[in-house]
N, C-alpha and C positions, 0 to 999 in steps of 0.2 A: 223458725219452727220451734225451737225452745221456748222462745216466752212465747208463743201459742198455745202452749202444751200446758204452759203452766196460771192460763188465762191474764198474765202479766203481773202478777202478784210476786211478792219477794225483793229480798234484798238487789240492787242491781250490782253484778261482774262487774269488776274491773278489766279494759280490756287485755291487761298484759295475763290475767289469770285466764279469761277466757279462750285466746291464743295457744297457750300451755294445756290447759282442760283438751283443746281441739286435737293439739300435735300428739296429746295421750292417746285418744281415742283410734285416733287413723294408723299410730302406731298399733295398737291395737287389733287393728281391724285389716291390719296387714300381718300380725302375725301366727304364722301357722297355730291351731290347735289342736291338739287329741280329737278327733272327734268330728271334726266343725272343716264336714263341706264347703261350707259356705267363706271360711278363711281359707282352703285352698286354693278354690276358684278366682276368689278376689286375688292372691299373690298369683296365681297365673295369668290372669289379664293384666296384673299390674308388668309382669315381666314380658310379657309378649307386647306392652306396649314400649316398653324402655328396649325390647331387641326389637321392633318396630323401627322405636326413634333413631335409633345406631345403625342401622341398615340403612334410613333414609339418610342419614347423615354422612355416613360413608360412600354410599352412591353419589351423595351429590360433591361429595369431595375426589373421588374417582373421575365422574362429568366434569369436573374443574380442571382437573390436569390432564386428564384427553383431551378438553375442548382447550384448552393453554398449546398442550402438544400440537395441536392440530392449527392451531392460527399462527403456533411458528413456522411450520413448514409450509401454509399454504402463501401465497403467493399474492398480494393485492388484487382487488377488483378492478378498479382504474384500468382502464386500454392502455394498454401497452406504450411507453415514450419513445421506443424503437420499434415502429410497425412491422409485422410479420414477414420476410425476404428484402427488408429494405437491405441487410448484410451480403447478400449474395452477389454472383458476378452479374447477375441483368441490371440489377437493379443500384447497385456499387459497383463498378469494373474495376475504378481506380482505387479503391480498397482493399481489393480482396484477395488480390495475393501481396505478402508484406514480410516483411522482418520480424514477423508476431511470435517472436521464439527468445526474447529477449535473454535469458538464463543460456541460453550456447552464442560459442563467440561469434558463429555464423552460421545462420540457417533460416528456411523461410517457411511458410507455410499460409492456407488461407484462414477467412474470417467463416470455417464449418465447423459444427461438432465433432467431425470426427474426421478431420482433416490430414491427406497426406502431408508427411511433412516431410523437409531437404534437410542436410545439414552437411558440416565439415569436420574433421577433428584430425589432428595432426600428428603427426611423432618423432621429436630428435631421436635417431638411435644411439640409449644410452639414457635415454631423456625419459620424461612422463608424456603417458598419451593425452592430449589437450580434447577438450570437448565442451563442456559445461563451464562456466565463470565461475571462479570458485574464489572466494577472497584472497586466500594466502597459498595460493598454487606457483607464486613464484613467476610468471607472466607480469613483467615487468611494467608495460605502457600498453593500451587497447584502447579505442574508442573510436565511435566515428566524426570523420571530420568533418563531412557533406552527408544528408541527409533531409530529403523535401518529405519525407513524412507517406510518400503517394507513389514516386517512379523512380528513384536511382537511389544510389547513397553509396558513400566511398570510405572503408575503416582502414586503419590499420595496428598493426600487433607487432608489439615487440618482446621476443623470446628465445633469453639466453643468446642471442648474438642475431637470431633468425629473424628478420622482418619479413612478416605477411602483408599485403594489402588485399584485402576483398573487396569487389567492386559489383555491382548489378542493375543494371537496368529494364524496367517492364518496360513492353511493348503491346498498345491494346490492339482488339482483333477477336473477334466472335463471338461466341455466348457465354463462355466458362474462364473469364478474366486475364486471354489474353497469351503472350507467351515473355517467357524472363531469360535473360542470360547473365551468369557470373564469368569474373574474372579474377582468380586467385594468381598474382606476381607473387614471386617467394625469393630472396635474396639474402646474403651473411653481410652482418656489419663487420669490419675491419678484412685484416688479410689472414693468410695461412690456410691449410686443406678443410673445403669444405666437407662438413657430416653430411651423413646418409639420410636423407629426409622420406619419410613418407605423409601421402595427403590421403585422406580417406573421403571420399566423397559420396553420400548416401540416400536412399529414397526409405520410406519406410511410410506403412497404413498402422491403420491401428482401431481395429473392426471391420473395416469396410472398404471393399478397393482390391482390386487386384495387381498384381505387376509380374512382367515377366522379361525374364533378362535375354538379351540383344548381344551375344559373344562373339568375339573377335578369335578367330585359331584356336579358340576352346579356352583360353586364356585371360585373353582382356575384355570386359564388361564395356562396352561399345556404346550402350543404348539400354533405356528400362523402356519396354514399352508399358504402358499401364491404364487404368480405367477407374475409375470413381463415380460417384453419384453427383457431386458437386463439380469434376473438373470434366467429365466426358470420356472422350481417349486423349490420349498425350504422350509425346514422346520425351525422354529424358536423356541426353545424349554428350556421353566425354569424351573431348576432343583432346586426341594425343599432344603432350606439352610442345610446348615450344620455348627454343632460349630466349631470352630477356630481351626486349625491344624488335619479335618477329625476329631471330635469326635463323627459321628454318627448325627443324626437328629436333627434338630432346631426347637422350637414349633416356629409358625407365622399364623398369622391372613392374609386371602387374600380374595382381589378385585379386580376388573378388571373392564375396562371401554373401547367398544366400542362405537364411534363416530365417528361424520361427520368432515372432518378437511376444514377450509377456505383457509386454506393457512400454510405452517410450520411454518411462521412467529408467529402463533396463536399458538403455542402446549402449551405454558407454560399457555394464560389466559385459555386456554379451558379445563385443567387439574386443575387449580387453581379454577375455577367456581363451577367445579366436583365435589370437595370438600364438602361431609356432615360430620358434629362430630356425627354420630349415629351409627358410628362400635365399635364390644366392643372386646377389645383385653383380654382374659382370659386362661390363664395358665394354668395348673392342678394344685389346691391347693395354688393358690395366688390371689390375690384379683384380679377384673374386672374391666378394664380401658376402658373408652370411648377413641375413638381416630376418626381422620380427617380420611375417605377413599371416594374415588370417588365412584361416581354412574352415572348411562348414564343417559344424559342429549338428546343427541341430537343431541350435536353441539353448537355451538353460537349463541344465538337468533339473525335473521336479516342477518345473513350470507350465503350464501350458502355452499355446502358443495365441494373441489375440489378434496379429497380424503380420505383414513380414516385412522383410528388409534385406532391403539389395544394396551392396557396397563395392564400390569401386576403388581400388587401391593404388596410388603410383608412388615408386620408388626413385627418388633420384637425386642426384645432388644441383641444389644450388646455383648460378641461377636459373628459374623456368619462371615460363608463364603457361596456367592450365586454364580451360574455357570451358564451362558445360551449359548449355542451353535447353529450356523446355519449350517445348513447342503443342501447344493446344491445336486437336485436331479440329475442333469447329473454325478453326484463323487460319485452314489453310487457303481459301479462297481469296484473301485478303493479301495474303502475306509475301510481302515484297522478296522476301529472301531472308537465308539464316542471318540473326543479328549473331554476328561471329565475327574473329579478326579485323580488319580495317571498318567492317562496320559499324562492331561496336566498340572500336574508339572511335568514330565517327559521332556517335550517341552519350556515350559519357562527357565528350569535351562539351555536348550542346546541352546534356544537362546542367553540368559545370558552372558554365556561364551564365547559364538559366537561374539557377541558385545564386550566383554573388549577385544578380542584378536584384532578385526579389529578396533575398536578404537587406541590401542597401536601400530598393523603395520600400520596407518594412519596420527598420531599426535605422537607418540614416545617421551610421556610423561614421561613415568616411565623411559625410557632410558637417559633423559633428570636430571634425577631425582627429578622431578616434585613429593612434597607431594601427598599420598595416597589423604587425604581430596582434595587438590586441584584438583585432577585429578574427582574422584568423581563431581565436581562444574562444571569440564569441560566436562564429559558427560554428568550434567543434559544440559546445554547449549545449546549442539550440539543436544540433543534430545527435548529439549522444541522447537527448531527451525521446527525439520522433524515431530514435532508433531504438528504445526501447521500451515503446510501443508495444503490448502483446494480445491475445487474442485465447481468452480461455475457456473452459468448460468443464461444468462437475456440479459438485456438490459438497455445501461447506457442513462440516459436521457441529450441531448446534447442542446448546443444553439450556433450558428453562432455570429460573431459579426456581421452580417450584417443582422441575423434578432430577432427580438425581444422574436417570440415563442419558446421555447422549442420542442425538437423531440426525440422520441424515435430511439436509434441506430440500429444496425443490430444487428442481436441475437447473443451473443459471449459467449463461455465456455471458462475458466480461468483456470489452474491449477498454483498456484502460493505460495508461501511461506507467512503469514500475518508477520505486527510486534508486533502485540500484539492480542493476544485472548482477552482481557480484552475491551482494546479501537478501535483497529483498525482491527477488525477481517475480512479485503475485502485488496483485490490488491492493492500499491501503486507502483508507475512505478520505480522511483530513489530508496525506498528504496531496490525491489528486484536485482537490482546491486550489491548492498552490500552483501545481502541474497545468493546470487549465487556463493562470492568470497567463502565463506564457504561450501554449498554444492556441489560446484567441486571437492570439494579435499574431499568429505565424497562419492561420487558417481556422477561423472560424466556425466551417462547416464540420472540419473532423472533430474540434475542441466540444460542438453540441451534441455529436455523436457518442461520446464519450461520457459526456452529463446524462444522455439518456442512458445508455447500458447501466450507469448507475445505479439510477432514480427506479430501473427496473427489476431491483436487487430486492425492493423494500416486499416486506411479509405482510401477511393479514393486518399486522396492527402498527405499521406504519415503523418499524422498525431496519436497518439496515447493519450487518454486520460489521463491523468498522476493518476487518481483515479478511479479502475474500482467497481464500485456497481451493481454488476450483480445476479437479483432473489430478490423473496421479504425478506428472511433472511438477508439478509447483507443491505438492505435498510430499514430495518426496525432499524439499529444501526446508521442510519445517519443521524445528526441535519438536518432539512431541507435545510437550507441555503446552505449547502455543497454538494449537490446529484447533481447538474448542470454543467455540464463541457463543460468549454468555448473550444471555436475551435483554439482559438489563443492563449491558454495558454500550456505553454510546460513545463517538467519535465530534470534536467542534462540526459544525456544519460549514466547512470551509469553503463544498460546492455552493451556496450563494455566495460569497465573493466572487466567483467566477460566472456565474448567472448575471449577478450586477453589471458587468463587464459587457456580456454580451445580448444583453435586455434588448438596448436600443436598437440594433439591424438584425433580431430574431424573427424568423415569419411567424404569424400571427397561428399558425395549426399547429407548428411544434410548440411553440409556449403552451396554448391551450392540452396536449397533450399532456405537457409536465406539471401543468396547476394543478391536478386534483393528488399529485404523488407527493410533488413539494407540499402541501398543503399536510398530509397524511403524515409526512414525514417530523415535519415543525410540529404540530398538534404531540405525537408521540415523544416528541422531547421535549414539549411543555407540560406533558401530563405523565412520563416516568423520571425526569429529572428535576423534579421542584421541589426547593428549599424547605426550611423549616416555617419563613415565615412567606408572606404575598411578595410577589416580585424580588426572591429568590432562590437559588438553582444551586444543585449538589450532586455531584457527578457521581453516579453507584458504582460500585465493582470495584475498591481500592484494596489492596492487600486484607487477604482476611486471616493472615497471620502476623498481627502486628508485631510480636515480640523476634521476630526476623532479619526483621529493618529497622534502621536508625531512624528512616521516615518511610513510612508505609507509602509504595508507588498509588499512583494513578493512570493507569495507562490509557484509562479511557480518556484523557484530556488531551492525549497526546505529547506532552511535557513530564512523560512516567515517573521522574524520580523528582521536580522539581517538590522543594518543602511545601506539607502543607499542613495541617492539625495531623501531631503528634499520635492523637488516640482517637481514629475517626468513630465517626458516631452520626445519628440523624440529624444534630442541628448543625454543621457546618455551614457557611455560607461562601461558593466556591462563585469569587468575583469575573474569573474568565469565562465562565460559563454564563453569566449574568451579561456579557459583552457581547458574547457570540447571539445569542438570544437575542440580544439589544437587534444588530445588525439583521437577524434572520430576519424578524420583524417587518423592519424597515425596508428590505429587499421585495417582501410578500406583499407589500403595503404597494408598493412599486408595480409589482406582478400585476396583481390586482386590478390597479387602476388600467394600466396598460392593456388588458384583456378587456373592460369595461365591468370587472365585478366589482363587489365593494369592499374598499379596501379599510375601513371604519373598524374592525375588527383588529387588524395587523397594526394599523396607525395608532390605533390609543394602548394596542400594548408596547411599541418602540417611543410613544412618547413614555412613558411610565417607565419606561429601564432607562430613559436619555436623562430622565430627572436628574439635574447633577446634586441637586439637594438630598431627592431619595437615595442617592449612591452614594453623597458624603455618611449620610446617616448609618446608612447598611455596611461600609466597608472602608470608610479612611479612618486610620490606624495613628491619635495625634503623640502616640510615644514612636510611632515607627517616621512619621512625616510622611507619609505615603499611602496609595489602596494596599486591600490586603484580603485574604481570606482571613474568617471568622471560624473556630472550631473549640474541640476540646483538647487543649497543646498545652503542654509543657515543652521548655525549651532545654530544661535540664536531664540529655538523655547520652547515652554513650553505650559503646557497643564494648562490650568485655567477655572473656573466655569464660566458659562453665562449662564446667567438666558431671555430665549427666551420673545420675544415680547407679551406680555397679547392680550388674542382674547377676544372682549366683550362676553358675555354671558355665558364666558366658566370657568372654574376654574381655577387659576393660573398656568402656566405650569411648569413642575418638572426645574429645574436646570439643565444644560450638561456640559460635561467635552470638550471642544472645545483646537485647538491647536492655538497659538498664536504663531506668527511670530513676533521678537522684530528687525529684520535685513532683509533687503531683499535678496532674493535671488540672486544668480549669476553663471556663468557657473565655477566651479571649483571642485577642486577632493576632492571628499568626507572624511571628517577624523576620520576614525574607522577603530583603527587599531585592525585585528582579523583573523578569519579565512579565510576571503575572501582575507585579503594581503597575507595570505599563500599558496594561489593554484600555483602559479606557482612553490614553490617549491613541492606542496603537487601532484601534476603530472607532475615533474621532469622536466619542459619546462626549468629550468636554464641549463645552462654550470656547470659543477662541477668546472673552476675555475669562475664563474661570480661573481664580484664583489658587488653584491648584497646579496649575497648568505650570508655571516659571518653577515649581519644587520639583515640578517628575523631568522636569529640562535640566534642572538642576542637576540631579540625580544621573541622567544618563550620561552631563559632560562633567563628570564627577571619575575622577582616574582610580579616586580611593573605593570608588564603587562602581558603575556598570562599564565607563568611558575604556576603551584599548586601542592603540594605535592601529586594530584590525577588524571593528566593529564592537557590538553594543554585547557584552558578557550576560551569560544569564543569569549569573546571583550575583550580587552584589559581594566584593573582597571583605569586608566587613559582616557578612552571614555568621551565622555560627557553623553552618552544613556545609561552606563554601571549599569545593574539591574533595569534599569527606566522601568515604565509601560508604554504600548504603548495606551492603554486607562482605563478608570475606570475598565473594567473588564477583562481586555488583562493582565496577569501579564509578566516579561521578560521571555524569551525563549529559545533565541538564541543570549541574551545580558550577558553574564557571566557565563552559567554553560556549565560545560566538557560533550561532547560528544563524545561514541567511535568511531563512525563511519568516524570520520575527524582526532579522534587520529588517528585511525587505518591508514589512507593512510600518516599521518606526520610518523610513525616510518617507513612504507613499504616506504617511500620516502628516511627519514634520514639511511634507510638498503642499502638502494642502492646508498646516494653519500658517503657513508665510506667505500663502495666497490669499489669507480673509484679512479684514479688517479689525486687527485688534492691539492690545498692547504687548503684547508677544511676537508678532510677526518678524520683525528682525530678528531676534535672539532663534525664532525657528530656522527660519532662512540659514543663519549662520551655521547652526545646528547639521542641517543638512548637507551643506555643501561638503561639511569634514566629515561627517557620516560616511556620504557616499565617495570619497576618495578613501578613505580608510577601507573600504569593504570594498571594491571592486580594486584598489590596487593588489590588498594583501590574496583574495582569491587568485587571480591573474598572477601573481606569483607563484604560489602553490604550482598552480598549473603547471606554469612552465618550468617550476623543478621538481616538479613528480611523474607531470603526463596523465594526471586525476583531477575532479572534481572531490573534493570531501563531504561526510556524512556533517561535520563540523570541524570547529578550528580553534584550536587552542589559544586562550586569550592572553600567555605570557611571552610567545614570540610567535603566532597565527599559523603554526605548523597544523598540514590536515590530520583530522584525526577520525576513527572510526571507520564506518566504510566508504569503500571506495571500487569502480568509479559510483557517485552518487550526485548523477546530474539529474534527480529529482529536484526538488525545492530550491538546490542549490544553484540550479539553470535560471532563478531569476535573476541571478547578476544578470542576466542581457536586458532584461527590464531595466535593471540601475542604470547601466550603462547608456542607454535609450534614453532614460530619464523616462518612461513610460509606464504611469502609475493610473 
């Protein structure tokens, strides 16, 4: 318009003057003047377009974290991989009532939302009242010895002198799963005057259900009669003790206490409250003892009440045997007679034998000729695992990283295997991988049951929370800090390991149900955890207070404290994750074909992570001799006292343990050498002849680094982090002691390169053979000088360490044992 104006005549602008001339003008022409409507008008359209643009902007950043908020809590599309009442008693009998209370030393309950549940808790007087597994409660030895996972199972507990055995057997029969009977034997080791023992035997709802108590002389709790939605009616009934091996009648002192219940969370304070010393236990012809018995209270003051609870209390000494049976009113037409007294040891001896035989045609120990004892170590194992089997319900409380508040999830039931009753008595996602390698080959059908409750945990965006805390029982075991589960933090995908397992004799409609979840699931951890460069992978969520820790954890790997880049950052290249990936792959590729989809997709991304060439390039480390993760590390760090800034007024502040950086960081490969240099043999991505292969063989029968006369260490004695604490109260973890669950896939790996053809195969073989006596004699020891399973094992004399019992992962010794990889 300007050279129009000026018929194109004149000097011609330069454009940087004419640019300046422009930005005068509009300056101009925006700014207010005396006078000049017409620069008002202009700066108010100019503003009401810039508060326009910010309102649309803000909206659509509002719409982003709603619709974020909202695809965490909802719940995937995909049909369900556990069809709608497949859980119930018609449709499971022999599931559905179980020992799904793993966190109490004994108690059952079924596979419902809002399930009645049983339990037991006991009392030395003098003593603590027992109920909930509690790590260091001083209960010396507990676990079950027998255990099918389905109809019996046989523990026993030993406390302060007291030995319990609990014993139970289902009996199916009608519509509502049937009827069950216990049998708690209670005995003193050694001699001198037995204590005053009480057993507490109890029913309890918790929303739903009714029950109403059955009294003996006003006195003794006889019978619950009761009703639910899921059981029908039923009766619940204890039977007055008897001495030790059926001698006839046991004198005992009884109490009973109806209440209000808050929550199950509550059973032990509201029974503990209960508690008056003003019952007098008296004999015929022996002296009168006051003892602790409940009395109704009410409930918890200030609580309300969500359901109730009926308790049955016997008082007595030492030895007795007590028997209580439930009986489902829909199986009385069926029902031969009370599985009571001679019947039901009639029933346990035939479960008994029922188990050592399917045990034996399962794991083909005695054929093996695997010691009596040993074998014994290796059923309590496999049964402390199906024994702590649980059954849960709730709502895991989540946070987005993109928003600050917390939210509650979608409502989700669990059925899952724990790793420890003691400490971890709720869902963890990587360990039930391991969990599963094991109960496929004990029962198939409940191990895919269990893969589906899983798979149907996952959210709109194909995400699964790697810790499920679902109900107020299992959240009432979890330090607060831990109940929050990030959106961006992810767990290995351990469950294909066990899917690979059980691929081959899967029916062709349960796979098909679980493709399109698996599918959902792998996609979301190939597109929230991918590396800085193509075909590699970085685990989010690792401490985001770095100067805390000597190495900033990782818990989403699983492996939380093991070293990784010093100062994390977006370009790390985290190589276990690159393995796991590798394998998922490979498994879906598998999937795929097996259903008739195409598997073209999966297959050229497991070739491309198998690359041994792409994997030397991306992550062997030739100052370390080894794989490695790739980050921003310095190795020169240390953890030293500093004494924070004085605030006027205030008291001096305490002293912290802060990390010190003596080097600065820079982009190189991490040097810890450990179990993470192992994955790629530990999921088989080498070549049987790769050249790298005789260094990491090297490496693990290396004593000055991973080798122990009790399995394979997880950092190498030569680390700089090896046994170092990660803070003042962090002790190592995953800095030096043997774990089975990473043994267990080195010998399943060194099994299978002494089976291909290559020039390592002997030195594997070799390998293995001392592996697997090193690790299954030194656990098998443990055992039998503690009476536990360990969380892991100390690599300078293979003492258990952590928690205990923990016949999670640590239950694949009966794999090793088996030789069954």
């Amino acid at each position: 318009g300007e050279r129009r104006r000026r018929g194109g005549d004149g000097p011609r602008e330069r454009p940087r003057e004419r640019l300046r001339d422009r930005d005068s003008k509009l300056r101009q022409q925006q700014k207010p003047q005396r006078g000049s409507g017409r620069g008002r008008t202009v700066l108010a359209l100019t503003a009401a377009a810039a508060a326009l643009a910010l309102g649309l902007a803000a909206a659509a950043a509002e719409w982003n974290r709603w619709s974020e908020a909202s695809r965490l809590v909802t719940p995937h599309p995909a049909p369900p991989a556990v069809p709608p009442g497949s859980t119930g008693p018609l449709a499971s009998p022999t599931y559905f009532w179980g020992t799904y209370r793993p966190h109490v030393y004994f108690g059952m309950k079924t596979r419902s939302p809002r399930s009645v549940v049983t339990g037991l808790m006991w009392l030395q007087h003098g003593g603590n009242l027992r109920h909930t597994s509690e790590q260091n409660d001083g209960v010396s030895r507990y676990g079950w010895l027998m255990h099918d996972g389905e109809n019996f199972g046989v523990q026993e507990i030993r406390d302060e002198g007291l030995v319990l055995r609990t014993e139970f057997v289902k009996q199916p029969g009608g519509d509502h799963g049937g009827d069950w009977s216990w049998r708690v034997t209670v005995k003193m080791e050694g001699k001198g005057p037995a204590p005053l023992l009480s057993l507490f035997f109890y029913v309890a709802t918790d929303g739903q259900g009714t029950l109403r108590p059955v009294l003996e002389n006003r006195t003794r709790l006889a019978a619950v009669a009761g009703t639910a939605e899921e059981l029908g009616d039923f009766t619940l009934t204890f039977l007055p003790p008897t001495g030790e091996g059926g001698e006839g009648p046991k004198y005992a002192s009884y109490n009973f206490l109806a209440a209000g219940v808050p929550g199950l969370h509550r059973l032990t304070d509201l029974v503990r409250q209960s508690l008056r010393e003003s019952s007098v236990f008296s004999p015929p012809g022996q002296p009168r003892r006051r003892f602790f018995g409940v009395s109704s209270t009410g409930g918890l003051p200030g609580e309300p009440p969500r359901g109730q609870l009926l308790l049955h209390q016997v008082t007595l000494e030492p030895p007795a045997v007590l028997e209580v049976t439930l009986e489902s009113g829909s199986a009385a037409g069926t029902r031969r007679g009370r599985l009571a007294g001679p019947a039901l040891s009639a029933a346990l001896a035939r479960h008994a034998a029922a188990f050592e035989r399917r045990f034996e045609d399962t794991f083909g120990l005695g054929a093996r000729g695997v010691s009596l004892p040993q074998r014994r170590f290796a059923q309590a194992a496999l049964s402390e695992m199906l024994g702590g089997i649980g059954f849960f319900h709730g709502r895991s409380l989540l946070r987005s990283e993109r928003r600050e508040e917390p939210v509650p999830g979608a409502e989700s039931m669990l059925f899952t295997a724990v790793p420890s009753r003691s400490c971890f008595p709720r869902g963890f996602l990587w360990d039930e991988g391991f969990h599963l390698l094991l109960l496929s080959r004990w029962d198939p059908a409940l191990a895919r049951d269990i893969l589906a409750h899983w798979l149907d945990l996952l959210n709109a965006d194909g995400w699964i929370p790697r810790e499920q805390i679902l109900g107020d029982e299992a959240r009432a075991r979890v330090p607060p800090e831990f109940v929050l589960q990030h959106s961006e933090t992810a767990n290995p995908p351990t469950l294909l390991l066990a899917l690979e397992r059980l691929l081959p004799d899967a029916p062709l409609p349960y796979l098909r149900r679980l493709f399109p979840r698996l599918r959902a699931w792998f996609e979301w951890l190939n597109r929230t955890q991918a590396g800085p460069e193509p075909f590699t992978f970085r685990w989010r969520g690792r401490d985001t207070d770095p100067e805390r820790f000597l190495n900033p954890k990782t818990l989403s790997s699983g492996l939380d404290d093991y070293p990784r880049a010093s100062h994390p950052s977006a370009q790390e290249r985290h190589l276990d994750l690159r393995c796991w990936m590798a394998l998922g792959a490979r498994v879906l590729a598998l999937l795929a074909e097996h259903l008739g989809e195409s598997p073209a997709p999966y297959r050229g991304m497991a070739a491309a992570l198998s690359d041994n060439d792409l994997l030397d390039r991306l992550h062997w480390a030739p100052e370390l001799g080894a794989f490695a993760d790739f980050g921003n590390h310095s190795a020169a760090v240390a953890l030293r006292w500093h004494r924070p800034a004085p605030v006027p007024g205030r008291p001096p502040p305490a002293p912290q343990l802060r990390r010190e950086v003596r080097e600065a960081p820079r982009p190189q490969f991490v040097g810890a050498l450990g179990y993470i240099s192992l994955f790629p043999l530990l999921l088989q991505l080498l070549r049987a002849d790769s050249p790298r292969l005789p260094v990491l063989l090297g490496s693990m029968r290396n004593e000055r680094q991973l080798w122990t006369p009790f399995g394979l260490r997880s950092l190498s004695r030569d680390s700089p982090l090896y046994l170092r604490r990660n803070t003042e109260h962090d002790p190592p973890y995953w800095r030096g002691s043997v774990w089975v669950n990473i043994n267990f896939l080195a010998l399943r790996a060194l099994h299978g390169y002494a089976q291909e053809t290559g020039p390592h195969r002997e030195r594997a073989a070799e390998l293995y053979r001392e592996l697997r006596h090193n690790l299954v004699a030194n656990v098998f020891r443990q055992y039998e000088a503690t009476g536990f399973l360990w969380e892991h094992y100390r690599d300078s004399d293979g003492a258990g360490q952590g928690c205990h019992p923990f016949a999670g992962w640590s239950a694949l010794v009966v794999l090793a044992m088996a030789e069954d990889y």
